[in-house]
N, C-alpha and C positions, 0 to 999 in steps of 0.2 A: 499467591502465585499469579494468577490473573491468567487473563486470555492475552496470547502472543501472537502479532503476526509474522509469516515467515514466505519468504521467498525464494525459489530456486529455479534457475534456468537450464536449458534443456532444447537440442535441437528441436526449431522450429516444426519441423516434417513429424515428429515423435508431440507436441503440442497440438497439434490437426486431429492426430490419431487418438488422441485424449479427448480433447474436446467431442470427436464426431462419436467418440464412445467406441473406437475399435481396440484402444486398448485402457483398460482398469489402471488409475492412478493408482489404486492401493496394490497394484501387482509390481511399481517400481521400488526399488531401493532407494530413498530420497538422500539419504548419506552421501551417496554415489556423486550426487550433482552438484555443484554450486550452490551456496544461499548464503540466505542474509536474514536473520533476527534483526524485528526492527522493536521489538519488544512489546509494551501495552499502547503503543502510538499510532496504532493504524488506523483507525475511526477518528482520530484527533486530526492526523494528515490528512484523512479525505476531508475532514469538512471545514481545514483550514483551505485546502485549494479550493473545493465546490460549495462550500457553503452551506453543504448537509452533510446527514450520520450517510445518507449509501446515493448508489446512483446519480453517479457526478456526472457531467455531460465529458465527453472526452476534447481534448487529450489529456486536459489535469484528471479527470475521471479515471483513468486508466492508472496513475500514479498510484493508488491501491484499491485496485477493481474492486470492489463491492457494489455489485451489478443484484437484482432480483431477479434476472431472466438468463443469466449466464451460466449459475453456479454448474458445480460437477460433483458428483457424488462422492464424498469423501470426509470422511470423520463427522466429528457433532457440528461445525457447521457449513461442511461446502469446501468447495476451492474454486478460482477463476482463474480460467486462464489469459494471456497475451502471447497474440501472434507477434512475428519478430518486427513485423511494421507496426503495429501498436506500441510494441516498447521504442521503437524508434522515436515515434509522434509523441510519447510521453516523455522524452529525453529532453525532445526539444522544446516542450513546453517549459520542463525543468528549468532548463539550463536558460530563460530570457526571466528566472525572480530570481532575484539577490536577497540577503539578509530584510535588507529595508523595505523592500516590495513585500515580503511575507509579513513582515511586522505590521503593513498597511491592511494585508486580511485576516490579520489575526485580532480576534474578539474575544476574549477570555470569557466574559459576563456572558458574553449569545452561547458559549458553548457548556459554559456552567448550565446555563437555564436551562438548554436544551437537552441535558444529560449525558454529552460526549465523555464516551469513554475515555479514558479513565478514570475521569474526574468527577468528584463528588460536591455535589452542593455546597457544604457545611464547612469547605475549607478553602473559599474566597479570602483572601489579602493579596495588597500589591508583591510581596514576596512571593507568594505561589506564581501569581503571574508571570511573573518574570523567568523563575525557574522552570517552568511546564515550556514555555516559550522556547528555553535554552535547552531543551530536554525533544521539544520538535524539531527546532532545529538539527539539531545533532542526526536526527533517526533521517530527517529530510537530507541532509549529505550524504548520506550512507547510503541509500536508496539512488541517488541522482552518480553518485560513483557504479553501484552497481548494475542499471540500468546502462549508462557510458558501457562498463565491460560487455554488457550481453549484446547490444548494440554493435562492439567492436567485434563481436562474434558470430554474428545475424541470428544468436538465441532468441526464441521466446522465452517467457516465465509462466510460472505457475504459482498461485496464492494462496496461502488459507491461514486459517486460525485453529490454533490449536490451548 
């Protein structure tokens, strides 16, 4: 099964009161919201934008918060949130890499070595490569669409893994 990331949006003003801890994410109905399964890709996508497994400098940082000083308490490992100008700033970072600009930071071997999840060691070939590649990509449009909608909506979002 693996670990999934998952994203849903949510009046910004209701993400303030989350974050400052006034009100319990585990007291919303997450059904209720908008989201987006991007599947086992979310540690693959930060550290194809920033270059590491957490703590990307923003605004590509922000494209899957995995922050060490933001989290919020919530299931086995956290959630982060984005205020509606964060998801803004990450949209727009988005939307200036094309296919070809990610292909230029994408490193299969650094991410192999470095243990990015998903991916395991012991199944290095150029067909993986390729595949995992077409398999970011994919999660990386899905992501760059629904970040545009929350955007066109002045939402925040909210992340975690589950």
């Amino acid at each position: 099964m693996g670990m999934r990331g998952y994203y849903f949006a949510l009046d910004d003003n209701l993400v303030k009161q989350i974050t400052a801890g006034d009100i319990a994410l585990k007291s919303l109905k997450i059904a209720d919201y908008p989201g987006l399964n991007i599947d086992r890709s979310w540690e693959a996508i930060h550290y194809l934008l920033c270059g590491d497994i957490s703590d990307g400098e923003p605004p590509l940082g922000y494209v899957v918060p995995l922050t060490s000083d933001k989290g919020i308490d919530f299931g086995s490992f956290g959630a982060f949130s984005l205020h509606a100008k964060q998801v803004a700033e990450a949209l727009q970072a988005m939307s200036e890499l094309d296919e070809a600009q990610l292909r230029l930071r994408y490193d299969f071997s650094a991410m192999v070595k470095d243990e990015v999840y998903p991916l395991e060691p012991d199944i290095v070939s150029e067909e993986t490569e390729d595949e995992f590649f077409a398999y970011l990509l994919q999660n990386f449009n899905e992501i760059r669409r629904f970040f545009n909608q929350a955007v066109a909506e002045g939402k925040g979002l909210i992340f975690y893994i589950f």
